[in-house]
C-alpha positions as CSV (number, residue, x, y, z in Angstrom):
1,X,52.4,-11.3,-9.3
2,X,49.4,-9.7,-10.1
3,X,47.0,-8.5,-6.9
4,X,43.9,-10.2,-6.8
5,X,42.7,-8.8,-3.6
6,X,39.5,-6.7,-3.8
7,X,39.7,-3.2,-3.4
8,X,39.2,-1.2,-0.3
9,X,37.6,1.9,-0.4
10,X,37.8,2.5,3.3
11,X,41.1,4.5,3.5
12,X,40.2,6.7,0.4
13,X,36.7,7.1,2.2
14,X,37.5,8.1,5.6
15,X,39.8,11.2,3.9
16,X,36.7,12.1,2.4
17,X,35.0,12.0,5.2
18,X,37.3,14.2,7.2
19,X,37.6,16.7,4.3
20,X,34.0,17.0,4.8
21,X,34.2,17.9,8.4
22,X,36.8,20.4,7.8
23,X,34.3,21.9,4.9
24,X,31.7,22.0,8.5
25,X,29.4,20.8,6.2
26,X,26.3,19.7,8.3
27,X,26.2,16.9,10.6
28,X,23.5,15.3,7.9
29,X,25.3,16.2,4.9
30,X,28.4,14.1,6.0
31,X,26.0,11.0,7.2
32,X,24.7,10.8,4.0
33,X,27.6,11.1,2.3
34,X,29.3,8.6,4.2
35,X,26.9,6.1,3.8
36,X,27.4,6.1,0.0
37,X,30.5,5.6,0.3
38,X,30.2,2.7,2.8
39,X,27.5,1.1,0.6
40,X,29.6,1.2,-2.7
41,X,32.7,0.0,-0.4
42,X,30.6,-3.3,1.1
43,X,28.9,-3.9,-2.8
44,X,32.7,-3.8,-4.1
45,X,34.2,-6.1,-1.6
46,X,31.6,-8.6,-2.4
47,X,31.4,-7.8,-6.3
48,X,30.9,-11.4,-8.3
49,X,30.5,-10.7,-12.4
50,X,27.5,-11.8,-14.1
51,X,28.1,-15.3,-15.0
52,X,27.9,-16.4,-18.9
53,X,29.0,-12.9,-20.0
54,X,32.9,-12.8,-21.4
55,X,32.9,-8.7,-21.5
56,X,32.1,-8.4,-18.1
57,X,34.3,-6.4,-16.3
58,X,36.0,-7.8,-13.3
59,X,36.2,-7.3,-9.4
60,X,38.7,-4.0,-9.1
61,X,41.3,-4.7,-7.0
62,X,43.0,-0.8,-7.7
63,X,41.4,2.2,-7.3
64,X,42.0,3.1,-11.6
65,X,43.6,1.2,-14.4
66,X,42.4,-1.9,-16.1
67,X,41.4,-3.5,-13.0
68,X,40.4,-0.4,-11.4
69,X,36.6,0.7,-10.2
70,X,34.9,1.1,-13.3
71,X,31.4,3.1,-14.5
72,X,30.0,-0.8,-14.9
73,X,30.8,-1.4,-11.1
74,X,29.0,2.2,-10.0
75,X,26.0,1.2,-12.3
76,X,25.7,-2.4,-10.7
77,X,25.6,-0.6,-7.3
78,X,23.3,1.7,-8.5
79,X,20.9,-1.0,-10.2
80,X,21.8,-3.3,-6.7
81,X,20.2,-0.2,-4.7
82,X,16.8,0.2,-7.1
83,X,16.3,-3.6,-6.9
84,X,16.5,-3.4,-3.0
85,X,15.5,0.0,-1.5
86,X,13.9,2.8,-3.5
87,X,14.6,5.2,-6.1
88,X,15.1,8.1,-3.9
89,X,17.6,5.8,-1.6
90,X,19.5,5.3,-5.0
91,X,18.9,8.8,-6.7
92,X,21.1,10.3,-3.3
93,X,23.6,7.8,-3.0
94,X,24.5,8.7,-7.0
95,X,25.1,12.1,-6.3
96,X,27.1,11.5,-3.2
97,X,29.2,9.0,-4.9
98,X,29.6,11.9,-7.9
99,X,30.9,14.2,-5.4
100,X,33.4,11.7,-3.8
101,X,35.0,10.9,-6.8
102,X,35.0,14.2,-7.8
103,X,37.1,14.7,-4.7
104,X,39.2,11.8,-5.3
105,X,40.0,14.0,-8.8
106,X,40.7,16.8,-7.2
107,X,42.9,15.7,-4.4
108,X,44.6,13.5,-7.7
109,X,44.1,9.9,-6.3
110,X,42.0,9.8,-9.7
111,X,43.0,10.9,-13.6
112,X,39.0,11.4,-14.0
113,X,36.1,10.3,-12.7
114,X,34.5,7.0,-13.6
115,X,31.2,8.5,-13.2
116,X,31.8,11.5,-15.9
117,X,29.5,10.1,-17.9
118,X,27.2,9.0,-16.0
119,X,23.5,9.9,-16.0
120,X,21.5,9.8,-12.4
121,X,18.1,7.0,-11.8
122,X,15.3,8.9,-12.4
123,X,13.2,9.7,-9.7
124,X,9.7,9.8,-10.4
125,X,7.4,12.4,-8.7
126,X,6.3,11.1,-5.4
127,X,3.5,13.6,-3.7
128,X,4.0,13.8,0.0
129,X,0.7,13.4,2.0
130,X,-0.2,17.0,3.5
131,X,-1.2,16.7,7.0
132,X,-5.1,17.0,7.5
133,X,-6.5,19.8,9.7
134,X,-8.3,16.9,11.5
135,X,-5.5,15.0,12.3
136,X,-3.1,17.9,13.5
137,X,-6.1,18.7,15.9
138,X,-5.7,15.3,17.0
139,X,-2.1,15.0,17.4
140,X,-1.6,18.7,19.5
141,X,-4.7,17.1,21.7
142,X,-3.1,14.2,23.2
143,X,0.4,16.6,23.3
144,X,-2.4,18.9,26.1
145,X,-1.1,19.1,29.8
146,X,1.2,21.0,31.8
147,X,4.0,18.5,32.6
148,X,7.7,19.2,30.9
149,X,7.0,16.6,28.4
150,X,3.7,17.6,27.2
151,X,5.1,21.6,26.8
152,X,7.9,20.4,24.8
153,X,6.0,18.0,22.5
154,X,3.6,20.7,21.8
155,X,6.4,22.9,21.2
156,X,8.3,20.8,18.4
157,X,5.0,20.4,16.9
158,X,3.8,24.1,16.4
159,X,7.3,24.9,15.6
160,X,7.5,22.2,12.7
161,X,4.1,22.8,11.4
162,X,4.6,27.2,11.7
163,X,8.8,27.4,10.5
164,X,8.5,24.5,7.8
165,X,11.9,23.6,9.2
166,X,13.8,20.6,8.4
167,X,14.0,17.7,11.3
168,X,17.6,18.7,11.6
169,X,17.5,22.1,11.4
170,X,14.7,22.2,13.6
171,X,16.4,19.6,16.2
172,X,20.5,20.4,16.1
173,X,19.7,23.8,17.7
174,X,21.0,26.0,20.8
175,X,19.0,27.9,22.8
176,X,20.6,31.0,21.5
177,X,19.3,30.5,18.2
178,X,15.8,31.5,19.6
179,X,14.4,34.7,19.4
180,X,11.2,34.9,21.5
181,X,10.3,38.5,20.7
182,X,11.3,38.7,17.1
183,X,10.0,34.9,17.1
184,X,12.6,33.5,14.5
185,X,14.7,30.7,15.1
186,X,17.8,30.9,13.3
187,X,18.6,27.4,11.7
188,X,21.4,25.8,9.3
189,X,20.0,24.7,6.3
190,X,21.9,23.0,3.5
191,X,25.2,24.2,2.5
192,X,25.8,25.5,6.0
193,X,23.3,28.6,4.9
194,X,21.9,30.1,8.5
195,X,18.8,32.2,8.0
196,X,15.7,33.2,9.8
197,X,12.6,30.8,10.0
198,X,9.8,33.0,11.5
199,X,6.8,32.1,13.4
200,X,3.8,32.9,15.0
201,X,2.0,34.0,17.9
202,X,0.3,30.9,19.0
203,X,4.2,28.9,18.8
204,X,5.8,31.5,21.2
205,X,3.3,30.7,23.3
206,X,4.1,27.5,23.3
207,X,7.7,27.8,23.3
208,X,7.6,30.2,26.2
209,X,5.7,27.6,28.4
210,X,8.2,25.1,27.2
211,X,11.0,26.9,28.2
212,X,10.2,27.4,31.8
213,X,8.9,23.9,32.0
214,X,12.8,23.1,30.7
215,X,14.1,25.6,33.1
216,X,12.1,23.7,35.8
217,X,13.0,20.2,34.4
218,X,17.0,20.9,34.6
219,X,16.3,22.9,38.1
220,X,18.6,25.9,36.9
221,X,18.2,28.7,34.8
222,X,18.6,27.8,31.0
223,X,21.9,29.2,29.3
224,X,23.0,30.3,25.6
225,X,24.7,27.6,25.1
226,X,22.1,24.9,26.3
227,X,20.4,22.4,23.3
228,X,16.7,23.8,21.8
229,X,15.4,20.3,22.8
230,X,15.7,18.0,26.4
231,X,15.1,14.5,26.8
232,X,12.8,13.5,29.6
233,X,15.0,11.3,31.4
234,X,18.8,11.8,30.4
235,X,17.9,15.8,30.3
236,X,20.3,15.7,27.4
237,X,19.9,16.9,24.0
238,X,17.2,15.3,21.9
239,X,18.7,13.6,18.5
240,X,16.7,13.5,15.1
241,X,16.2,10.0,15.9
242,X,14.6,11.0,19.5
243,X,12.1,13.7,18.0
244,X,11.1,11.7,15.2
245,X,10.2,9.0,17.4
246,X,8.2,11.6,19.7
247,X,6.0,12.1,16.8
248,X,5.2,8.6,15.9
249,X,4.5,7.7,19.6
250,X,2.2,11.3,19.9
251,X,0.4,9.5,16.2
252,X,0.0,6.1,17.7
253,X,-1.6,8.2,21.1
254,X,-4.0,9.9,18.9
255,X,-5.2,7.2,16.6
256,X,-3.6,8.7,13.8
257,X,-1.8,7.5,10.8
258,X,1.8,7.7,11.4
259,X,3.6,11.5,10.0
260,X,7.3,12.0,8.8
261,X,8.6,15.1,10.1
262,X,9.3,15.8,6.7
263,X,5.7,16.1,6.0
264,X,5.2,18.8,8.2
265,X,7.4,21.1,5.7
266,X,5.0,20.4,2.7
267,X,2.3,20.9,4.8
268,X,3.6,24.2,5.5
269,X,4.0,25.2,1.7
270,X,0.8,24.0,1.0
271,X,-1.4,25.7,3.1
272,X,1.3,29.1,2.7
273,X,-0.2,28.9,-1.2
274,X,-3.4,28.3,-0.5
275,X,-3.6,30.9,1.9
276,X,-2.0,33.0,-0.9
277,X,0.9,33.7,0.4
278,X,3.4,35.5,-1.7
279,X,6.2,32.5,-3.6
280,X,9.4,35.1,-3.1
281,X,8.8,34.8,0.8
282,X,8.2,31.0,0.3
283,X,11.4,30.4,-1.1
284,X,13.1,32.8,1.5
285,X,11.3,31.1,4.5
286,X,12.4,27.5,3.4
287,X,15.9,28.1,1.8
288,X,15.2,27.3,-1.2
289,X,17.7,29.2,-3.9
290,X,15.4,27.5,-7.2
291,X,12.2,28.2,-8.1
292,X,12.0,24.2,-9.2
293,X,11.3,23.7,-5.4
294,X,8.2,25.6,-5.6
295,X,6.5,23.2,-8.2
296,X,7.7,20.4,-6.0
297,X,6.7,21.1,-3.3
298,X,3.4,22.8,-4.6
299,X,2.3,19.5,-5.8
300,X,1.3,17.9,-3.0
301,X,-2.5,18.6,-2.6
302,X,-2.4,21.1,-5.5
303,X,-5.4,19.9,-6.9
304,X,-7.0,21.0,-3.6
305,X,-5.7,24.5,-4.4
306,X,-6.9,24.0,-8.4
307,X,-10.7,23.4,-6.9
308,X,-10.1,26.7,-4.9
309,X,-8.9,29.2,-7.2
310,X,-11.0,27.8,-9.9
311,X,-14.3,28.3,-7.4
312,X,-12.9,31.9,-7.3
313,X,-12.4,32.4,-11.3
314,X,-14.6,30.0,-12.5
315,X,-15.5,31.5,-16.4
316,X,-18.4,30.1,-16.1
317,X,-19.7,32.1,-12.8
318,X,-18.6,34.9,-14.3
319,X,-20.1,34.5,-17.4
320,X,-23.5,34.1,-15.1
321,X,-22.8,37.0,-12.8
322,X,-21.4,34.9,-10.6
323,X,-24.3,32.5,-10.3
324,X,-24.7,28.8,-10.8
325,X,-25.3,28.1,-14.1
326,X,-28.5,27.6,-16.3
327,X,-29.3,24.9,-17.4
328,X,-29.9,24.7,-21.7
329,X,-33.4,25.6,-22.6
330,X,-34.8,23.1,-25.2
């Protein structure tokens, strides 16, 4: 008798899952991963086919054959995840489902992948707000004060707004990452790649006084092994979850609309361009290994940088000596 009960991708998942831990892929990397997999698994369990059409394929109830998962079921999920969340939402959970049957391939649970073929949603260019000079002022103003949790706030926020770190490479840090005298912090970016995010003056400052505030808060001497980042009460290490909720309390103090960690990073490659900073130390600085980051990340408020360079070559000036221009004589 034939089985007609929906397939489970839980098993086949959860391997994955583990294979990706043994990779030490980071902690993100494997979240995001996993909830692809969890996502296609819940949208298969509950799979119905489009009533009134005769070549629609089935539920799966194998893995691969006739009545196994299918590009159509892939590209249902896919469409089910564009109708109900966002583009970007659906764009990473298609490459994350690529890799895991890529795996299922490899590890030969699979002849080939049912998403060979298969072309990704497009994602349409979405500019991330840069953070205004105005409302940064605000934000580090109501962080002001001497207690522990005024030092640390003012901390994370220098150090997000002078590394253009990621929230987790930024937050899933030990103490002996941090080099106060060469001021680099050495974070793991994607692909497990460590490397050097420098910064300034103004954030060791900041970083020194947090430190001793955190020395003072734990009432011992802080060790090698001790998290970047404390919590207030549990004096345990802050999550991504915990910072990012920092910052939208510290916006909601200063009257401010509310800022993504995220945006923090384009804020740093903006004003890095605008200041004219050189695109080889960019790319170095953020971790970026293609150039097509650059123009990505270069587009948000690049028309402020347009206005600028072209006050600075106008042909026009210079055609006039570098004065306004004449009006026609009639």
């Amino acid at each position: 008798m034939a089985n007609t009960k929906p397939y489970d991708l839980a098993p086949l998942a959860s391997s994955w899952v583990r294979s990706l831990r043994a990779r030490n892929l980071a902690a993100n990397t494997q979240r995001v991963y996993s909830r692809a997999a969890d996502g296609l698994r819940d949208y298969l369990l509950t799979y119905v086919p489009a009533q009134g059409d005769e070549d629609a394929r089935p539920a799966p109830t194998t893995l691969e054959g006739d009545r196994g998962v299918h590009r159509e079921h892939i590209e249902g999920y896919i469409e089910h995840l564009l109708a109900n969340t966002s583009p970007a939402t659906a764009h990473q959970h298609f490459r994350s489902l690529k890799t895991f049957f890529n795996w299922c391939v490899d590890e030969e649970e699979m002849d080939r992948s049912p998403m060979r073929t298969m072309k990704p949603p497009r994602l349409p260019e979405v500019e991330v707000p840069i953070i205004p000079n105005d409302a940064l002022e605000k934000l580090l103003k109501v962080c002001k004060g001497t207690t522990f949790q005024a030092r640390r706030d003012t901390a994370i926020i220098m150090m997000f707004l002078d590394t253009g770190a990621r929230l987790t490479e930024l937050t899933e840090r030990k103490q002996v990452a941090l080099d106060l005298d060469l001021m680099v912090l050495h974070v793991l970016g994607k692909g497990s790649r460590e490397r050097p995010a420098p910064f300034g003056r103004a954030t060791a400052v900041a970083m020194d006084r947090y430190l001793r505030a955190a020395a003072k808060h734990l009432g011992r001497a802080l060790e090698p092994g001790d998290p970047l980042w404390f919590g207030v009460k549990m004096k345990s290490a802050m999550t991504i979850w915990g910072v990012g909720t920092m910052i939208e309390r510290r916006c909601k103090e200063a009257g401010i609309p509310h800022i993504h960690p995220h945006q923090f990073r384009h804020t740093f490659a903006h004003l890095w361009k605008v200041n004219g900073g050189n695109e080889d130390a960019l790319m170095r600085i953020m971790g970026w290994r293609s150039r097509q980051m650059l123009s990505r990340y270069g587009s948000s408020a690049g028309e402020e940088r347009a206005r600028r360079e072209h006050r600075d070559l106008s042909p026009g000036d210079r055609l006039n000596g570098g004065k306004p221009g004449r009006g026609g004589q009639g």
